[in-house]
N, C-alpha and C positions, 0 to 999 in steps of 0.2 A: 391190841388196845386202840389204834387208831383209826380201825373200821369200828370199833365200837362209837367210838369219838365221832366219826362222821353220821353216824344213822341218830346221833343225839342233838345234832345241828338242825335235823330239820323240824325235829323234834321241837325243842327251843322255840324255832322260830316260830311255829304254828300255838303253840301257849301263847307265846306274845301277843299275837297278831288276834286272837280269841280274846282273851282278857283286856285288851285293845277295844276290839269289838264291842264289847259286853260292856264297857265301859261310855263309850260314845253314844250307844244308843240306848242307854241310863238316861243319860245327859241328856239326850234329844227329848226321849219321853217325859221328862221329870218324875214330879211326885213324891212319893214319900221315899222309893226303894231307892232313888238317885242320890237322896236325900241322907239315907242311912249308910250306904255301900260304895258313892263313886268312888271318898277318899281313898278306901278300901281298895278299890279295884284296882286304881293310878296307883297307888303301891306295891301292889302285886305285879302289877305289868313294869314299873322297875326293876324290880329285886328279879323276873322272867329275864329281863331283859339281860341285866347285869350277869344272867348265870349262862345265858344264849353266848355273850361276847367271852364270858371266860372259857367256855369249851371251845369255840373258834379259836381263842389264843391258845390254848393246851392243842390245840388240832392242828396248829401251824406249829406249835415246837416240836411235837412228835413228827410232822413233816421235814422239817430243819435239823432236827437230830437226825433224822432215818429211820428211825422204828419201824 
C-alpha cells in the first residue's frame, strides 16, 4: 500500500503544478476563457492540492506505522 502511496505523490504534485499553470496563463491572457474558467481552475488546484497533502500524510503514517 505505500508504494502505491508514493507513486501517487508525484502524481498529485504534477496535477497541481498543471492546473496551476493553466490557471496563470488564463490570467496572463485574459479574455473571455479567463473570464469563465479561472475561478474554476483556482478551485480545482485547491481541492489538487488538498488531496496531494493528504496522501503525503497517509504516506508518512504508513511510514510511522511500518507498513
Amino acid at each position: 500500500m505505500d508504494k502505491l502511496v508514493f507513486f501517487l505523490i508525484p502524481i498529485g504534485l504534477a496535477a497541481t503544478a498543471i492546473i496551476l499553470g493553466i490557471g496563470i496563463f488564463s490570467l496572463a491572457k485574459g479574455g473571455n476563457f479567463a473570464k469563465e474558467h479561472s475561478n474554476k481552475l483556482m478551485r480545482l488546484r485547491v481541492a489538487a492540492q488538498a488531496a496531494t497533502i493528504a496522501i503525503m500524510m497517509l504516506f508518512l503514517w504508513l511510514i510511522g506505522k511500518g507498513a
